[in-house]
N, C-alpha and C positions, 0 to 999 in steps of 0.2 A: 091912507094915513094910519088906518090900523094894524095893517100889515105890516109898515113902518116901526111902529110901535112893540108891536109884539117879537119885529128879528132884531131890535135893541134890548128888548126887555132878557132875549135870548143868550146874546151876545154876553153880556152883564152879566147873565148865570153863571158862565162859562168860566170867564174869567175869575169869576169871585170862587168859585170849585175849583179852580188851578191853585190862585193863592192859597185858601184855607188846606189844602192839599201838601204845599209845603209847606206851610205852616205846622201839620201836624208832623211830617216828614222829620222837621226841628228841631221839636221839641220831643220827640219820641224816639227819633234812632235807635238803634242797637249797635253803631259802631258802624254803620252802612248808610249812604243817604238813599232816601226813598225822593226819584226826581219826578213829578207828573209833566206827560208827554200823551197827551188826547187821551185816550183811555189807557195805558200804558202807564209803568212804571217801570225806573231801573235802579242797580244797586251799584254800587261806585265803591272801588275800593279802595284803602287808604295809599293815597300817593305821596304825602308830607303830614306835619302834624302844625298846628298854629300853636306854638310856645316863643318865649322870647328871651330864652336863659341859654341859647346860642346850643344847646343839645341835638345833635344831628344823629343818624344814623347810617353807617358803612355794610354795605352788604356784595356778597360774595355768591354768586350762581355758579353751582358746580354739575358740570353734565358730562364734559368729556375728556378730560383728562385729569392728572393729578400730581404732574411734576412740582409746581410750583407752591403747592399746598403749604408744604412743611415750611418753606421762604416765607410766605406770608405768616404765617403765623408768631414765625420769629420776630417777623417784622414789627406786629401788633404786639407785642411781649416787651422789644425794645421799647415800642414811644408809651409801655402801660394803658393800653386800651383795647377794646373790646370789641368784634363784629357778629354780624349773624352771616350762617354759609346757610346759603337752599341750597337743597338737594334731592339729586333727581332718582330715582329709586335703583334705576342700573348703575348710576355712581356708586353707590351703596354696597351693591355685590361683591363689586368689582375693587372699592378701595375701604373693608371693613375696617383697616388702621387705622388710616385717616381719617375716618368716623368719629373714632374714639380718641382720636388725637385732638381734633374740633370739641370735643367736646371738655376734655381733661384740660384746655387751655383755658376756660372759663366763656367762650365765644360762644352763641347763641348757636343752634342748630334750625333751619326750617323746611319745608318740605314744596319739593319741588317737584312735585307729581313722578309717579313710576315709570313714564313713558318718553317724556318729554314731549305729548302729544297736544296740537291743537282740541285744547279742553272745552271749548263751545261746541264741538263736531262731536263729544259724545253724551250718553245718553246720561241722565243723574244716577241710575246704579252705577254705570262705568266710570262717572266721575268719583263719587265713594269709591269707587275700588281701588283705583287710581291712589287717592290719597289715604286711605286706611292700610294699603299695605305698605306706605311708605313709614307711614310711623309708625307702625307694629316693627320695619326692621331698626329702624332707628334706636326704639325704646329699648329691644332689644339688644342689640348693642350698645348703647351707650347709657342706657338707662333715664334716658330723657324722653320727653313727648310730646313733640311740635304742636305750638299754637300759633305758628304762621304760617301761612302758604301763598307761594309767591306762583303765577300760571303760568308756564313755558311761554313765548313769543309777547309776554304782557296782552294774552289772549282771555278773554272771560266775557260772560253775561250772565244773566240774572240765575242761570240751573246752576253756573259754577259757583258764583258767590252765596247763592240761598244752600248749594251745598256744604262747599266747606264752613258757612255757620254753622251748619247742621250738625256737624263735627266738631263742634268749638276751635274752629280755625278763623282767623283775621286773613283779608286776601290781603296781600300787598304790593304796592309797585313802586312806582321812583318817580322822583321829580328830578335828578339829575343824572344823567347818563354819562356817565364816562366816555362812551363812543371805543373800550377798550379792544371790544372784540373786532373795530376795524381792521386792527394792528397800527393805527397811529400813535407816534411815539410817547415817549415817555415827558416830556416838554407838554407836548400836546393835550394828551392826558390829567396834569398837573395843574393846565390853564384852563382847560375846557371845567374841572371839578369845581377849579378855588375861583372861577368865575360868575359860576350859577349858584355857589351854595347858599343857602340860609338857614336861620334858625329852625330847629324841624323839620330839615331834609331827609331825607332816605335816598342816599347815593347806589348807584349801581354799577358794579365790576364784575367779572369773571376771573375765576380761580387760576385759571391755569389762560388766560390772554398771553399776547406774545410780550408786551413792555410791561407786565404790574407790578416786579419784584425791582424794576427800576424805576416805575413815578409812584407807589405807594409810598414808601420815604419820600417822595418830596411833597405830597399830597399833604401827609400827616405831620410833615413837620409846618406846612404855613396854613394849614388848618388851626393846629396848636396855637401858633404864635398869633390867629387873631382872635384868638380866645373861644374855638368851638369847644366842644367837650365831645366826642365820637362814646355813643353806648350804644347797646343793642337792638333790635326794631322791640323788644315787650320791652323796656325801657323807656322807650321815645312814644310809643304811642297811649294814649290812656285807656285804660283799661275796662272805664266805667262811667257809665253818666255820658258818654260822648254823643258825637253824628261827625256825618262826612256830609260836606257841601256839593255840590253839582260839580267842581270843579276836582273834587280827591282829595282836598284838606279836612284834616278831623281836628273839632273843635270840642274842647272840654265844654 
């Protein structure tokens, strides 16, 4: 009976350290949630934002090509709105115009590691290097200086995200995927976006996919007409006072 006693009295600790754990998790964030898992904790990066003023966010992965850059952009100019490109530090070398072309249209720049490498595989000096030389060429070029960093393959744990905090970098991911880079059409693409969005999304495309210069127009036009507003991911997300839940929604 005492025995009894004593692995409920156990059990009861446990538990009640889990709660008070997110509990403080909560109330304390820094823009990351701290999740308790046995003696373990992890960092979640923001996947959507909880708002309800229909404010989403568009965003643009650029790694391997760049024909269609200049399309989009026009594109975003025509409906008067605004995206953020990641980008990946070989992009960079390789398309310094288009750098400064992203950035001279008023769209967000952020930083898409230098390698495109699986960033949990390396070490936390390598991850800083990774991303410090990405926006050293950036800033340089374009005279901007990423405060978002999105992780090649939406690959991370706690060395990538405790690092790029460490950097004053936000990790960011998506709650709706385009599926662009399948090469499914431009229909497809159009239905698949304007079917998952919501308020506080963070949408995910590729710059140079094979259909985006044909369903971004149609994206952005029935986006508009049910009244989202498309701004940039430091826009959409707050900035201060926040947490992120277990699930990747950041909560003012």
């Amino acid at each position: 009976m005492i025995g009894c006693v004593r692995k409920k009295t156990l059990v009861c600790a446990v538990v009640l350290a889990a709660a008070i754990a997110v509990a403080i998790g909560g109330a304390f964030g820094d823009g990351f949630a701290t999740v308790y898992a046995g003696a373990s904790t992890r960092r979640i990066p923001i996947y959507c934002v909880d708002r309800d003023d229909k404010k989403i966010a568009l965003t643009f992965d650029a790694a391997w090509g760049a024909d269609k850059t200049e399309g989009i952009l026009e594109i975003l100019d025509d409906f008067n709105v605004e995206a953020t490109f990641f980008l990946v530090g070989f992009w960079v070398d390789k398309f310094p115009d288009q750098v400064k072309a992203i950035a001279e249209s008023g769209c967000e720049i952020g930083n898409h590691s230098a390698n495109h490498l699986k960033m949990s595989a390396l070490s936390g000096d390598e991850i800083a290097q990774e991303l410090e030389s990405v926006n050293d060429k950036i800033e340089d070029l374009a005279g901007v200086r990423p405060t978002n960093f999105r992780a090649p393959f939406g690959d991370y744990d706690n060395d990538v995200v405790n690092t790029a905090d460490s950097l004053g970098l936000n990790t960011i991911q998506w709650d709706v995927d385009s599926l662009d880079w399948k090469g499914i059409s431009a229909a497809q693409i159009t239905e698949r976006v304007c079917s998952k969005v919501k308020s506080g999304s963070i949408i995910l495309f590729h710059n140079n996919s094979d259909h985006i210069l044909d369903a971004l127009p149609q994206v952005l036009a029935k986006l508009l007409n049910a009244g989202y507003e498309p701004v940039t991911v430091s826009e959409l997300i707050y900035q201060d006072n926040a947490n992120v839940d277990a699930n990747g929604v950041q909560h003012k």
